[in-house]
C-alpha positions as CSV (number, residue, x, y, z in Angstrom):
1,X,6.4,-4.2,-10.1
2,X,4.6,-1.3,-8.6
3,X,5.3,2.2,-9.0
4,X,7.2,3.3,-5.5
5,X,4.9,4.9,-3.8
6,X,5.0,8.8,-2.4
7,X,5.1,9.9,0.9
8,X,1.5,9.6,2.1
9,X,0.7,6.6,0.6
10,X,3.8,5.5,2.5
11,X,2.6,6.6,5.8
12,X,-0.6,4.4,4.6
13,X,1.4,1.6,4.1
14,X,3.5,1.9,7.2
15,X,0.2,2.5,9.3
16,X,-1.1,-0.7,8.3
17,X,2.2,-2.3,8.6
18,X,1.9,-1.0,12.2
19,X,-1.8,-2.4,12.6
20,X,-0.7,-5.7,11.3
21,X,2.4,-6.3,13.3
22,X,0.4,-8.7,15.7
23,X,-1.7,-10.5,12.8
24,X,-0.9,-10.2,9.0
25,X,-5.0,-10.6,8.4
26,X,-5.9,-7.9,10.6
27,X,-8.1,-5.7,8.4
28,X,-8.2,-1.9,9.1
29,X,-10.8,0.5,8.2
30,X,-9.8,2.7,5.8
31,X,-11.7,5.5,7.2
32,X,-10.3,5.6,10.3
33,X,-6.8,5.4,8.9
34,X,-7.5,8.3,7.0
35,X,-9.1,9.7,9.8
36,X,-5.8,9.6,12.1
37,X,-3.3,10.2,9.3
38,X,-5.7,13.9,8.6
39,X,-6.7,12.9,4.9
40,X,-10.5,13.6,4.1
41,X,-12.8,10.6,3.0
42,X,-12.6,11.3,-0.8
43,X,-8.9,11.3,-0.9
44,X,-8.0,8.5,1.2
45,X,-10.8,7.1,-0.6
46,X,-8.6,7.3,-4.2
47,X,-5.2,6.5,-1.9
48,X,-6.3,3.2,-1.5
49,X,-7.7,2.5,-4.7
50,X,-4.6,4.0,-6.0
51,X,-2.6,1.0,-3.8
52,X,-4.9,-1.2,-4.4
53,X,-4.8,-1.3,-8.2
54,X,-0.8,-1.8,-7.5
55,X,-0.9,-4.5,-5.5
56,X,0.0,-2.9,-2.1
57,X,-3.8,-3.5,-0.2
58,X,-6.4,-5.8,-0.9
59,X,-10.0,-4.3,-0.4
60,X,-11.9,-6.6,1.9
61,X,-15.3,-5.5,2.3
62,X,-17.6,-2.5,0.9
63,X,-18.0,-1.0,4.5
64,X,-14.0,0.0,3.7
65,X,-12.2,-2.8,5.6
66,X,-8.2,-3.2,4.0
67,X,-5.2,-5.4,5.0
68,X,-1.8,-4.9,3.6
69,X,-0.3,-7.5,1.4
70,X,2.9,-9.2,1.2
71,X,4.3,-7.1,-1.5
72,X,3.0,-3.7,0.5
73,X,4.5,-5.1,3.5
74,X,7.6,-5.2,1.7
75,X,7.7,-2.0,0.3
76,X,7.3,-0.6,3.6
77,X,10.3,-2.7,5.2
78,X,12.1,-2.4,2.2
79,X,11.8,2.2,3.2
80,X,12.2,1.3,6.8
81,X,16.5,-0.6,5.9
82,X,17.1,2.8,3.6
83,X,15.7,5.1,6.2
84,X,17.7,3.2,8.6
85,X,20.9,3.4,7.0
86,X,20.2,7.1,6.2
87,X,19.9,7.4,9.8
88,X,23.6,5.8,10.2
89,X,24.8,7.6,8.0
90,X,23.4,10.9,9.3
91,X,25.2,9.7,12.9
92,X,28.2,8.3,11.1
93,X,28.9,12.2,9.5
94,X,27.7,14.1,12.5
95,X,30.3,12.1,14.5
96,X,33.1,12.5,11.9
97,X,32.2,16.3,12.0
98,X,32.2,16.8,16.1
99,X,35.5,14.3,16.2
100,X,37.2,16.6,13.6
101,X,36.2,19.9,15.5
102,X,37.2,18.8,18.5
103,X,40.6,17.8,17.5
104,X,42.1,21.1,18.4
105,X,40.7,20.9,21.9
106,X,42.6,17.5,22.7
107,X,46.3,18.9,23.3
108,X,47.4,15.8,21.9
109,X,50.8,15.6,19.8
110,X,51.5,15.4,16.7
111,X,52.0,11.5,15.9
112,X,48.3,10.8,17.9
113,X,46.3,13.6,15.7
114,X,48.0,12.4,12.7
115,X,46.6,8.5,13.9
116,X,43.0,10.2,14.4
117,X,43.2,12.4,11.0
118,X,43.6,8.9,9.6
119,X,40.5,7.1,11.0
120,X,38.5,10.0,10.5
121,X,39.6,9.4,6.8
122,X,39.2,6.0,7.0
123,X,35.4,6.6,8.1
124,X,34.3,8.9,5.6
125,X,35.5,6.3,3.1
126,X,32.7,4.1,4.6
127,X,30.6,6.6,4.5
128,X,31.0,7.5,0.6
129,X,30.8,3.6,0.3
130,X,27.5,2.1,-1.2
131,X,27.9,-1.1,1.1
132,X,29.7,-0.1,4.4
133,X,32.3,-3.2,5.5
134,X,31.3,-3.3,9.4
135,X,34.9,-4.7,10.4
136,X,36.4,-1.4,8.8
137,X,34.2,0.4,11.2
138,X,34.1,-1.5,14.4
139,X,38.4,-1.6,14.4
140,X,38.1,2.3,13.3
141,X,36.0,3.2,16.2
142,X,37.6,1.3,18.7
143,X,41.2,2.8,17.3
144,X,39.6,6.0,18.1
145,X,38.4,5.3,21.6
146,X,42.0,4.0,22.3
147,X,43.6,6.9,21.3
148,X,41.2,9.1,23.0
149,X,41.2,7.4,25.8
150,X,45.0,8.6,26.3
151,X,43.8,12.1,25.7
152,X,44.7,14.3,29.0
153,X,41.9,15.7,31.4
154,X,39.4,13.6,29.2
155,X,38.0,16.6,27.3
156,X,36.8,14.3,24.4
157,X,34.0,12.3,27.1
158,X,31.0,12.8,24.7
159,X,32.6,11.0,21.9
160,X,34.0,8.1,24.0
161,X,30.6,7.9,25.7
162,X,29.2,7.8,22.1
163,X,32.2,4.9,21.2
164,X,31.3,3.5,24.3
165,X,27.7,3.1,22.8
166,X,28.7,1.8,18.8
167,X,31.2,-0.6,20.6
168,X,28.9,-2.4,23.2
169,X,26.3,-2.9,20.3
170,X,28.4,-4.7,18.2
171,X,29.9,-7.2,21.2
């Protein structure tokens, strides 16, 4: 198993990945990707070697041609799901945090902020979850849009429009 690899040798990874997306065998010059990424020749030089040694790229030819192999191509989806669901997460608690400011704004009674104190609980549950359940969320969000939808003058648009958004994805 190799060792996970550190942020440039990431971006090494992800900019063959890139390279590759249109054929798997497509070999890249590992000067040039050093080139474009700003690393000096020495230094990608030991980068590759480095990935090499662990699997990750296969040297193809002494003039410095690389492709990325299945278990580096992996690696790099593998980073590209967690940096996704960091970047849910991230929108998930930046929408809990603008829903729960705006509350006071609303003018809405009692009963209705108590029913939207509720789902915002219920979503940062999922978001403290390891595995977020998706039907937890979908009926959460679109218990919120109902509610604000009866929410006078319609002074909570920017989170609708951003239910609006979650909502149509998932149908």
């Amino acid at each position: 198993m190799p060792i996970e690899p550190d942020e440039i040798s990431f971006k090494i990874l992800a900019a063959f990945k890139k390279a590759d997306r249109d054929d798997p065998a497509r070999e890249l010059n590992m000067w040039a990707v050093g080139e474009d990424l700003g690393i000096g020749r020495n230094e990608i030089q030991d980068l590759i070697m480095d990935l090499a040694a662990e699997g990750l790229l296969e040297i193809k030819s002494l003039s410095g041609n690389v492709i990325l192999t299945e278990e580096g191509r992996n690696i790099v989806t593998e980073s590209e799901s967690v940096t996704d669901s960091r970047t849910v997460s991230d929108e998930l608690s930046e929408f809990i945090e603008s829903l729960e400011a705006s509350l006071d704004s609303f003018g809405i009674e009692k009963e209705i902020r108590q029913d939207l104190e509720i789902d915002i609980s219920t979503l940062r549950g999922q978001l403290g979850r390891t595995k977020r359940l998706p039907a937890v969320l979908d009926a959460t969000f679109k218990a919120i849009k109902d509610t604000l939808d009866l929410v006078p003058g319609r002074p909570a648009d920017e989170i609708i429009q951003f239910l609006d958004k979650i909502i149509s994805t998932k149908e």
